[in-house]
PAZAPA-4460 file (N, C-alpha, C; in steps of 0.05 Angstrom, whole numbers, plus 32768, in hexadecimal, padded with zeros to 4 digits):
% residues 238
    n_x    n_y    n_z   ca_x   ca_y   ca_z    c_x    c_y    c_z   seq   type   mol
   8208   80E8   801A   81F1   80DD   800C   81E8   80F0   7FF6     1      X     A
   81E8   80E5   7FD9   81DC   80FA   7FD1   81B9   80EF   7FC2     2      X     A
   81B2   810E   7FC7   8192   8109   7FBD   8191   810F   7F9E     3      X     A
   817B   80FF   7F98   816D   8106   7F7C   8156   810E   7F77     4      X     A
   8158   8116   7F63   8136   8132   7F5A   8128   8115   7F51     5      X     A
   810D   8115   7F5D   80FF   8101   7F54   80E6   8112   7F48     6      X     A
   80E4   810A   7F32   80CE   811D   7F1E   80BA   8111   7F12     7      X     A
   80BD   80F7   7F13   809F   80E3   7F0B   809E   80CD   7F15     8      X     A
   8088   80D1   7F32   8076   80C3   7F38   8068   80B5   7F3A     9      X     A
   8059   809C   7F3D   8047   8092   7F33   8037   8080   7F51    10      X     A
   801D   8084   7F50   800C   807A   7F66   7FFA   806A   7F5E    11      X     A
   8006   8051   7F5E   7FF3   8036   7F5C   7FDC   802C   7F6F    12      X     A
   7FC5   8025   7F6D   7FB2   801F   7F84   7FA7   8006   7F79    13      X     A
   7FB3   7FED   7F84   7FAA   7FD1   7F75   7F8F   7FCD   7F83    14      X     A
   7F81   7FCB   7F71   7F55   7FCB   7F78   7F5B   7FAB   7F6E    15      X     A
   7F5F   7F92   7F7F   7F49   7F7F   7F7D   7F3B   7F79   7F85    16      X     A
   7F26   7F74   7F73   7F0B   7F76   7F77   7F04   7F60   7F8B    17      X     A
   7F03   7F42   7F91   7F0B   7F2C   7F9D   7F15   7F2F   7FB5    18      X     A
   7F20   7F3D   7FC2   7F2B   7F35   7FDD   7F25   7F23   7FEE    19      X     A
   7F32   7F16   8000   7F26   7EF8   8006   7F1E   7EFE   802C    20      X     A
   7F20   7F1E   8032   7F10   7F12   8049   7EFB   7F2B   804B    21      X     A
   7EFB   7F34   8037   7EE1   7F4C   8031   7EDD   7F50   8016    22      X     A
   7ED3   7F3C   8003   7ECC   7F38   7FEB   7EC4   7F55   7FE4    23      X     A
   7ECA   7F62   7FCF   7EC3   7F80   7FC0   7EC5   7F94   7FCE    24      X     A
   7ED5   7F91   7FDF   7EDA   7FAA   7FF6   7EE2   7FC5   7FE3    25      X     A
   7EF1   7FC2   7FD0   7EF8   7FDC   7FC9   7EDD   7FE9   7FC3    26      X     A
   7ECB   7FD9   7FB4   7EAC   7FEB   7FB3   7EA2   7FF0   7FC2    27      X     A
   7EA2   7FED   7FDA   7E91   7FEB   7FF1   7E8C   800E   7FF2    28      X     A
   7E7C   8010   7FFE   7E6E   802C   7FF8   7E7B   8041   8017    29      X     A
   7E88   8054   8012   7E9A   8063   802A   7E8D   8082   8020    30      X     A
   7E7B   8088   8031   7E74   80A6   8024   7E64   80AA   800F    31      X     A
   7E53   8098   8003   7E53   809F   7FE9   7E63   808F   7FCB    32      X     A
   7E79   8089   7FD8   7E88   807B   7FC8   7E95   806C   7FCB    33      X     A
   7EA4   8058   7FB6   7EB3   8040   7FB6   7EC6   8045   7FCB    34      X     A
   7EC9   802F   7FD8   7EE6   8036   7FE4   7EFD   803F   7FDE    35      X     A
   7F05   8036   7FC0   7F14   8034   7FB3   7F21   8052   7FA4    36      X     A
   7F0B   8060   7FA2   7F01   8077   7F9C   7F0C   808F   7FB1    37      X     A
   7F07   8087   7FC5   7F09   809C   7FDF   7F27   8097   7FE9    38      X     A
   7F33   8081   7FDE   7F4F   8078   7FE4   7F5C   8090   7FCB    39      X     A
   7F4E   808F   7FB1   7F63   8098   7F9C   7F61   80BF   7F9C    40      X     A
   7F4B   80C1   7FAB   7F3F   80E3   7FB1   7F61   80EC   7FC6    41      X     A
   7F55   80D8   7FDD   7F75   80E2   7FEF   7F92   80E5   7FE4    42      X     A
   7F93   80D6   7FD2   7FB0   80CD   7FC3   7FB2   80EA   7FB0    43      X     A
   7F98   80EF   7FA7   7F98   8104   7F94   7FAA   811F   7FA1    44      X     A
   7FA9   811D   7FB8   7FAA   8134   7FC7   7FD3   8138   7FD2    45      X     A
   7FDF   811D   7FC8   7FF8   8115   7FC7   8006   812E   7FB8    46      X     A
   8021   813E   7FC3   8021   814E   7FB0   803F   8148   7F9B    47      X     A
   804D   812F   7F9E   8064   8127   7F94   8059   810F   7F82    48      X     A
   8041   810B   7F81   8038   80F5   7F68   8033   8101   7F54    49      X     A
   8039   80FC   7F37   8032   8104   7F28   8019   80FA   7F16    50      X     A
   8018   80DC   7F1B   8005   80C8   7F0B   7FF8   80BE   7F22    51      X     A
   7FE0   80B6   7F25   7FCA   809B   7F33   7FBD   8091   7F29    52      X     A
   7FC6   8075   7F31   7FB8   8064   7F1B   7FA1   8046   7F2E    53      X     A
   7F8B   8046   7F26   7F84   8032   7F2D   7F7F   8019   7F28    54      X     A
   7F8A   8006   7F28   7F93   7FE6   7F20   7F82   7FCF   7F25    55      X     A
   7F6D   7FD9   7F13   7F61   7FBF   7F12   7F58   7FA4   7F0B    56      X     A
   7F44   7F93   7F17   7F4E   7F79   7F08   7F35   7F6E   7EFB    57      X     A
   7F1A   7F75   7EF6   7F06   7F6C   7EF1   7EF0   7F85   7EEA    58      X     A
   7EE1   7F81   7ED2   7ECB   7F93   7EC6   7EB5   7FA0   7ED3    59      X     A
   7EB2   7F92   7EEE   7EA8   7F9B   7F05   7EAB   7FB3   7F0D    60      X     A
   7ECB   7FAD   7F10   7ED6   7FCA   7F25   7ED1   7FDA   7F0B    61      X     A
   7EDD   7FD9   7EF6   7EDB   7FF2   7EDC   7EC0   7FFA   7ED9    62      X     A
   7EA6   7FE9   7EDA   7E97   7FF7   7EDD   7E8A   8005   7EF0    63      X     A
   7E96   8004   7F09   7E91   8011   7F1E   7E9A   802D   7F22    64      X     A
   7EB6   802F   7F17   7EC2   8045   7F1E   7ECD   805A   7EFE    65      X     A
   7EC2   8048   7EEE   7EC7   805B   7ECF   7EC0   8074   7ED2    66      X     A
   7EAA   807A   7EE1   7EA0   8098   7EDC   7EAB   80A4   7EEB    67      X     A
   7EBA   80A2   7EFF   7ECE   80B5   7F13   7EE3   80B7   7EFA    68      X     A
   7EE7   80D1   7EFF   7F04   80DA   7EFF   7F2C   80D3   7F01    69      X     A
   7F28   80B5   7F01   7F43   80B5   7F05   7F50   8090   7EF0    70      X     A
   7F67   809C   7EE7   7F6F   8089   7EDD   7F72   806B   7EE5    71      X     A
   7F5E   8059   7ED3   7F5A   8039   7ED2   7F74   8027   7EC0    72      X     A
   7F7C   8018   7ED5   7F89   7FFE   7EB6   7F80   7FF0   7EBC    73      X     A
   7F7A   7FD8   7EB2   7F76   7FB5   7EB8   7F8C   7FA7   7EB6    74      X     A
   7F88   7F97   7ECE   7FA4   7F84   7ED7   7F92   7F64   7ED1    75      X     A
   7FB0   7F52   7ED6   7F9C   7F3D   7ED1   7F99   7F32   7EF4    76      X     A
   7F84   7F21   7EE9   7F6D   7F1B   7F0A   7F8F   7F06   7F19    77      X     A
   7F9A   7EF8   7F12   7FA8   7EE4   7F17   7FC3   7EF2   7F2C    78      X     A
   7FC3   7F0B   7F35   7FDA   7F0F   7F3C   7FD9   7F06   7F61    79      X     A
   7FEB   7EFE   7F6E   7FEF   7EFC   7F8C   7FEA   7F0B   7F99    80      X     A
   7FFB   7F22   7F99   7FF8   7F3F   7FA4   7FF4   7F50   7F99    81      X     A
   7FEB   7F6A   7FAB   7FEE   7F86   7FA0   8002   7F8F   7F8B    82      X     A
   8015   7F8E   7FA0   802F   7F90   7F91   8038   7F88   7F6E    83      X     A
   802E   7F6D   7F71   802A   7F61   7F54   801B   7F73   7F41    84      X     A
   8006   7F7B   7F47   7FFC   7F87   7F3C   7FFF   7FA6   7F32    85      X     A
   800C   7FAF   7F43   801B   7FCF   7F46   802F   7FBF   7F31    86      X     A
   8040   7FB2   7F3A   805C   7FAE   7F20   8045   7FAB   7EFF    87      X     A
   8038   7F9C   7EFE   802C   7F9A   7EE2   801F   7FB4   7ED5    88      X     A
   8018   7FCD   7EDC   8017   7FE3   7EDC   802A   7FE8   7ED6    89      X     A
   8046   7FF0   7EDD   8062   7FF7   7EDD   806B   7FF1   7EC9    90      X     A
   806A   7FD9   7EBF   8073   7FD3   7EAD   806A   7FDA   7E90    91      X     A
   8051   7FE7   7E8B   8046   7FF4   7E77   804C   8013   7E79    92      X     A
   8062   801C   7E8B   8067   8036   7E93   8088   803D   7E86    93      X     A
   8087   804B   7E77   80AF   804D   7E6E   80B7   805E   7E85    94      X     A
   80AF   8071   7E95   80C0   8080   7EA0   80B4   8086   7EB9    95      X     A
   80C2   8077   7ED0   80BB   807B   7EEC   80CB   807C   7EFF    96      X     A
   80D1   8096   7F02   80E0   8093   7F25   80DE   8082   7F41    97      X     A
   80C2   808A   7F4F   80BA   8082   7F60   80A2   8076   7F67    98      X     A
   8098   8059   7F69   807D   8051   7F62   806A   804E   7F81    99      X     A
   8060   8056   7F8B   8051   8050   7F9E   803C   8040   7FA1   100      X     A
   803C   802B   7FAB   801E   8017   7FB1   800F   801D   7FCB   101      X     A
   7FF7   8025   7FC3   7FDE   802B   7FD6   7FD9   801E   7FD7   102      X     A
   7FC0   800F   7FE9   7FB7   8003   7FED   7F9A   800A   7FEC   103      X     A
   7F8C   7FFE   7FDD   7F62   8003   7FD7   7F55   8008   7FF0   104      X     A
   7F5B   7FFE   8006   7F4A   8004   801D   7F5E   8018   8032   105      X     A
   7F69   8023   802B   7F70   803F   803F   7F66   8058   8031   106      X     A
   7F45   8057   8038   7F3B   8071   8026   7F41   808A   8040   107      X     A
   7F4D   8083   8058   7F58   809E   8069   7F72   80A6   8065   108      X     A
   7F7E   80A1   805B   7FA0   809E   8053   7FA7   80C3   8054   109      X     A
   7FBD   80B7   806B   7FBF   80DC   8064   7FD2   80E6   8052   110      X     A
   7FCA   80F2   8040   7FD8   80FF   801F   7FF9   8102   802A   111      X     A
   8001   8115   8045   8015   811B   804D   8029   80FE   804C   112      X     A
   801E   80E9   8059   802E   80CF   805F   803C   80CB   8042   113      X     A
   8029   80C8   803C   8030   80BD   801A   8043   80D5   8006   114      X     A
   804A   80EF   800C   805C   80FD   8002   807C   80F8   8014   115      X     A
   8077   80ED   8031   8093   80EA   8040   809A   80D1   8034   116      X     A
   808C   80C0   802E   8094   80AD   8020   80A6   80AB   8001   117      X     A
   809A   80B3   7FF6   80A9   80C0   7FDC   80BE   80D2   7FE3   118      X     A
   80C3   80DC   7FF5   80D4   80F3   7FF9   80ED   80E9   8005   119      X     A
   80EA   80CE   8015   8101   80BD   801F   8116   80B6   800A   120      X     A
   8102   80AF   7FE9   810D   8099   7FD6   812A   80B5   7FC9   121      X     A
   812C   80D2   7FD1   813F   80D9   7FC7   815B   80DA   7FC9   122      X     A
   8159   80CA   7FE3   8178   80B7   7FF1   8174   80A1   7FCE   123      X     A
   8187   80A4   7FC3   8186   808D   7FAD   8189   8073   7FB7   124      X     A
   818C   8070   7FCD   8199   8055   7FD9   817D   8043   7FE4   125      X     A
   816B   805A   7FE4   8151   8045   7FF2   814A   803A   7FD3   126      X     A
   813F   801C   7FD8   8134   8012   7FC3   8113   800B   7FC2   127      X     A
   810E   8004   7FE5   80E8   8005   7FE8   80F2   800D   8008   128      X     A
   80D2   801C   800C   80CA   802B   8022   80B0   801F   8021   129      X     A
   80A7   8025   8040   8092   8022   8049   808B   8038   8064   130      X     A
   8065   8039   8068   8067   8043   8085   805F   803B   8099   131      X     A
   806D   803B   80AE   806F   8029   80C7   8063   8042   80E2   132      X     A
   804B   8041   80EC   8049   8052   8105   8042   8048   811F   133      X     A
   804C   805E   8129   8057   8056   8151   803C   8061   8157   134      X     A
   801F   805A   814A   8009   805D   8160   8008   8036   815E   135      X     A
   8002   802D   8171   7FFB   800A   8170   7FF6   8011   8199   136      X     A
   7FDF   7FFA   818A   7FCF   7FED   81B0   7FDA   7FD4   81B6   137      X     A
   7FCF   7FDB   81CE   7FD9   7FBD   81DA   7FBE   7FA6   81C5   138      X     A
   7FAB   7FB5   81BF   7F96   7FA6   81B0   7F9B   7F9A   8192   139      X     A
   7FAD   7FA7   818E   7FB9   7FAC   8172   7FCD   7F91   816A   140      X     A
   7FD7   7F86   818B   7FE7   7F70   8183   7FDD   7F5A   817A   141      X     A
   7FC7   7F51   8183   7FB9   7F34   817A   7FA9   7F3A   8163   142      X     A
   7FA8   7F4D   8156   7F9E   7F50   8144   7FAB   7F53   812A   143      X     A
   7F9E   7F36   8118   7FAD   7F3B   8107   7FAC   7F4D   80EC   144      X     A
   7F99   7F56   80EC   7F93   7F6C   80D3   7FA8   7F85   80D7   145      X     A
   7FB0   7F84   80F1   7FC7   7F9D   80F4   7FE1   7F8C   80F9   146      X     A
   7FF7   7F8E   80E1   800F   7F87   80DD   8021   7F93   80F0   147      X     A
   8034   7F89   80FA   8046   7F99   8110   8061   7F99   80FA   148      X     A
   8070   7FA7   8104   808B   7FB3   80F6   809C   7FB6   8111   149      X     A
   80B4   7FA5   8102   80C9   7FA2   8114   80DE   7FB2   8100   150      X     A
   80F1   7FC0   810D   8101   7FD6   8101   811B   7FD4   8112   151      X     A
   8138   7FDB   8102   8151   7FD9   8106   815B   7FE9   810E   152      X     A
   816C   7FFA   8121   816E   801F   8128   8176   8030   8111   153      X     A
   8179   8023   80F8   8178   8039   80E8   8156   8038   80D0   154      X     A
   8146   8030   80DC   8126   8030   80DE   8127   8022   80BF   155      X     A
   8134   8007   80BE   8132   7FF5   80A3   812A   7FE4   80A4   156      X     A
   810B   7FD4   809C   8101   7FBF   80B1   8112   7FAA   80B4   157      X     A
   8107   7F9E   80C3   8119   7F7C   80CA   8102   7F62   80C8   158      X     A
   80EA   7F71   80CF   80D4   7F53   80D4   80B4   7F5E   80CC   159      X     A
   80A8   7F52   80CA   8086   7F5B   80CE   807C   7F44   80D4   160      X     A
   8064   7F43   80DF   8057   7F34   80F3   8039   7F43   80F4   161      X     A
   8029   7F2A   80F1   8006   7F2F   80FD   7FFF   7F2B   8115   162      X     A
   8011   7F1C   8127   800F   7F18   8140   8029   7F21   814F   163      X     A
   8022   7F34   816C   803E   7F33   8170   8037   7F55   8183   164      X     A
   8053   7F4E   819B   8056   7F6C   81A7   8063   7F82   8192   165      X     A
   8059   7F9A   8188   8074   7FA6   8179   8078   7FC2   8189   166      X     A
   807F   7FCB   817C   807E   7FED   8179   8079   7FFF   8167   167      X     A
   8074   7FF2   8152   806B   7FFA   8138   8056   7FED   812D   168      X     A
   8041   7FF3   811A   802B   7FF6   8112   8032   7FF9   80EB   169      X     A
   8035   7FE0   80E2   8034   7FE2   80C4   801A   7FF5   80B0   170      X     A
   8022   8006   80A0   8006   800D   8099   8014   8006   807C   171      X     A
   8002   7FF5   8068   800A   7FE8   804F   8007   7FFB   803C   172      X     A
   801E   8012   803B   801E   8022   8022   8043   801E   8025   173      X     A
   8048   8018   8009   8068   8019   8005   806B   8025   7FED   174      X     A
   808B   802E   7FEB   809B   803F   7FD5   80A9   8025   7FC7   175      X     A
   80AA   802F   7FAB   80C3   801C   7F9D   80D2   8030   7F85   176      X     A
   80EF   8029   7F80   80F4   802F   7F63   80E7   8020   7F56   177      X     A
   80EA   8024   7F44   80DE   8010   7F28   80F1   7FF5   7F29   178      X     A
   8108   8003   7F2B   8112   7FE2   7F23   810F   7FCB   7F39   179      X     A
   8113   7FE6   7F5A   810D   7FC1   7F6F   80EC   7FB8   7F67   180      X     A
   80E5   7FCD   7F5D   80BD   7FBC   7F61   80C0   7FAA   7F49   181      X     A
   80D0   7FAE   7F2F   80CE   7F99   7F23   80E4   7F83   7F2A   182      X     A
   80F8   7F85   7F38   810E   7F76   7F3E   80FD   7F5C   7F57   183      X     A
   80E3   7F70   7F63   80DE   7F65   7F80   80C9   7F52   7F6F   184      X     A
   80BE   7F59   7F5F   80A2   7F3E   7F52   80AC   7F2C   7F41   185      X     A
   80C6   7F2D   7F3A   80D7   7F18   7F2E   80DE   7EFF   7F3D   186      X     A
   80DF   7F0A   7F5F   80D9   7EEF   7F78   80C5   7EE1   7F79   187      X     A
   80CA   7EC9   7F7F   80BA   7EAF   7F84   80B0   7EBF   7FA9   188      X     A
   8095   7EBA   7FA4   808C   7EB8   7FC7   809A   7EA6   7FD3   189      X     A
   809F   7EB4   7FE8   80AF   7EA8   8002   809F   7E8F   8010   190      X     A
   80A9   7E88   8025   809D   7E73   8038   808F   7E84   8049   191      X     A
   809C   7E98   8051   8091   7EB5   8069   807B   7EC5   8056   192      X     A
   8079   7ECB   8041   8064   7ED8   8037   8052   7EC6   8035   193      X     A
   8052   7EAD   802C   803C   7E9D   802C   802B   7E9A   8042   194      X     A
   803F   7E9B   805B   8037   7E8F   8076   8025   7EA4   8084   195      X     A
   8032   7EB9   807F   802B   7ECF   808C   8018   7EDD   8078   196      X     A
   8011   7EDC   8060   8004   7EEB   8054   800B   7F0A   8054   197      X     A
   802C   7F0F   8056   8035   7F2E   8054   8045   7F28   8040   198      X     A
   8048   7F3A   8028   8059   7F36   800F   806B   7F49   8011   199      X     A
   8071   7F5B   8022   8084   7F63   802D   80A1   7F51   8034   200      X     A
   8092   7F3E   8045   80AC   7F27   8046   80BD   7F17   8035   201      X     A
   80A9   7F24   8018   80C0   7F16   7FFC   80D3   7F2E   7FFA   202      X     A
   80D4   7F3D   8007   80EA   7F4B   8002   8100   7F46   8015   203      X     A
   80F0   7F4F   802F   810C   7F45   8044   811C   7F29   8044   204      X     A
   8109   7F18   8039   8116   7EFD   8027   8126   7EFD   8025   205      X     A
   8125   7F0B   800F   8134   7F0E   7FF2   814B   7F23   7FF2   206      X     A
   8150   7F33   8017   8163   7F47   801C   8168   7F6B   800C   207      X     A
   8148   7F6A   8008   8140   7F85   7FFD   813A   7F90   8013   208      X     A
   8144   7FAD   8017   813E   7FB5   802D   812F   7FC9   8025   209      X     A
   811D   7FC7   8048   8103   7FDB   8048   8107   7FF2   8057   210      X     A
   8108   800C   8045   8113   8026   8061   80F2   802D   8066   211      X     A
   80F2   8034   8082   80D5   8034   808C   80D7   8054   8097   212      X     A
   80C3   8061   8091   80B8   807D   8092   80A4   8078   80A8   213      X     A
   80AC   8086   80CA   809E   8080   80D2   8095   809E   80E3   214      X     A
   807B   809A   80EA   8060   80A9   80F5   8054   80A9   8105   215      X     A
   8047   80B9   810F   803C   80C0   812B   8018   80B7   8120   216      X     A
   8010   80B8   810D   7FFC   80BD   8104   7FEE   809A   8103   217      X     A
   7FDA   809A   80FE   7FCE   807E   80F1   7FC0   8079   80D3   218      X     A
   7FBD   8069   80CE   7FAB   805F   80B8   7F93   8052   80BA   219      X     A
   7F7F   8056   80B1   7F60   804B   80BC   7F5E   8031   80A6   220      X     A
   7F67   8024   809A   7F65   800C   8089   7F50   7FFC   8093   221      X     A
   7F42   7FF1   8079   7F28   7FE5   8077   7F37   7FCD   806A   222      X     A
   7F3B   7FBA   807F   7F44   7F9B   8072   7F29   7F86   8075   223      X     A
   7F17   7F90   8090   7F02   7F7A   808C   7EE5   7F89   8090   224      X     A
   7ED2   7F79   808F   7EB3   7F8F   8092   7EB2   7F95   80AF   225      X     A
   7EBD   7F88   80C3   7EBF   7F88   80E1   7ED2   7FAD   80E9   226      X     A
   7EE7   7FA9   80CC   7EFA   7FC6   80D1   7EDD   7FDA   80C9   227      X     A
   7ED0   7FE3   80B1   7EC4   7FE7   80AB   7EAD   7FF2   80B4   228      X     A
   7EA7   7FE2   80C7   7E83   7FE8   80DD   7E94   7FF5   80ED   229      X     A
   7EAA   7FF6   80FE   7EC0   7FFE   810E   7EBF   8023   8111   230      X     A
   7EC7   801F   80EF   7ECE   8040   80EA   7EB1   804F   80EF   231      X     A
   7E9E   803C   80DF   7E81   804C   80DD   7E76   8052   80FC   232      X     A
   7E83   8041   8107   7E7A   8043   8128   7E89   805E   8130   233      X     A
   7EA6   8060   8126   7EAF   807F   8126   7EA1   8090   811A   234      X     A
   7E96   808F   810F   7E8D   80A3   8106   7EA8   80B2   80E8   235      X     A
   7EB3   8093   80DF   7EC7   80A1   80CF   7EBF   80B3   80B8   236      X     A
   7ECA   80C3   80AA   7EC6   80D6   8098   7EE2   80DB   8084   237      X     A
   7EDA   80E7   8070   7EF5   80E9   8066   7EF2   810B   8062   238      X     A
***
């Protein structure tokens, strides 16, 4: 196998503003600050990214977060997924090795996860990554805000699922070259991404394979206000 020097980076964090089961969550206030914000602080702390960028879709978010510190584009409001939106970024970019999509509501994300991730893509042969961890409850199964990950013995997924026994624990941050992330939004949604609401599954579709980076660790993701009151009941902190 041989590896390659990967030398530019790039960390996308698609902010829409809209989300449909926690309307403006990325603003939602975590510490002091946007969510969105405390997502791009952790990422800062990535030490194989070179760029972060945050992807937004409405004048709202820009005026919320202009006075921080970190690089804004505007996307347009109309895209499906994240992902969509990470590729439309990309594409105003000439020169990118490795693109990573965060996700706006993992303002606990640990910086480390997100460098093993990038660090997989120097097998040239991986084309998207994701990270998949072996903490999951038996509570964890009927719930669907936590995605399960089904994996092949050489740890390349095979399935995802909102309902379901697994062994794995999806946490929605993935790797791409440039060309599968623009090769992968050139797909029509699937019947399984539609159904399931995982856009992940336009890939396995479509026979893109996902090498999965997997962890002992967890992710504290804020998908609804119920996750949200949850953490504060922890006493979460960043």
């Amino acid at each position: 196998m041989m590896l390659v020097d990967l030398s530019n980076n790039i960390g996308v964090i698609p902010a829409r503003l809209h989300s449909t089961r926690f309307p403006k969550k990325i603003l939602t206030d975590i510490n002091g600050k946007p969510m969105v914000i405390c997502t791009a602080e952790q990422v800062s702390k990535v030490k194989n990214l070179d760029r972060i960028i945050i992807a937004i879709d409405s004048d709202e978010t820009y005026q919320a977060l202009k006075d921080f510190d970190y690089e804004l584009m505007m996307t347009s409001e109309k895209h499906e997924s994240g992902t969509d939106r990470v590729a439309e970024v990309i594409k105003y970019i000439k020169s990118a090795d490795i693109v990573i999509n965060i996700q706006a509501d993992e303002p606990f994300i640990d910086p480390e996860l997100i460098d093993r991730l990038i660090e997989v893509h120097c097998d040239p042969t991986i084309e998207m990554s994701t990270l998949v961890s072996t903490r999951i409850t038996v509570e964890d199964y009927d719930n669907e805000s936590v995605v399960k990950a089904f994996l092949d013995e050489s740890n390349f997924a095979t399935d995802f699922k909102r309902r379901s026994v697994a062994r794995y624990k999806h946490l929605g941050i993935y790797g791409f070259t440039k060309k599968s992330l623009l090769d992968f939004i050139s797909l029509e949604q699937t019947v399984n991404e539609k159904g399931r609401n995982l856009e992940q599954m336009r890939a396995l579709d479509n026979g893109i394979k996902i090498k999965a980076v997997l962890t002992d660790k967890d992710s504290l993701s804020i998908n609804t206000l119920d996750d949200l009151l949850h953490i504060s009941k922890k006493g979460g902190v960043l």
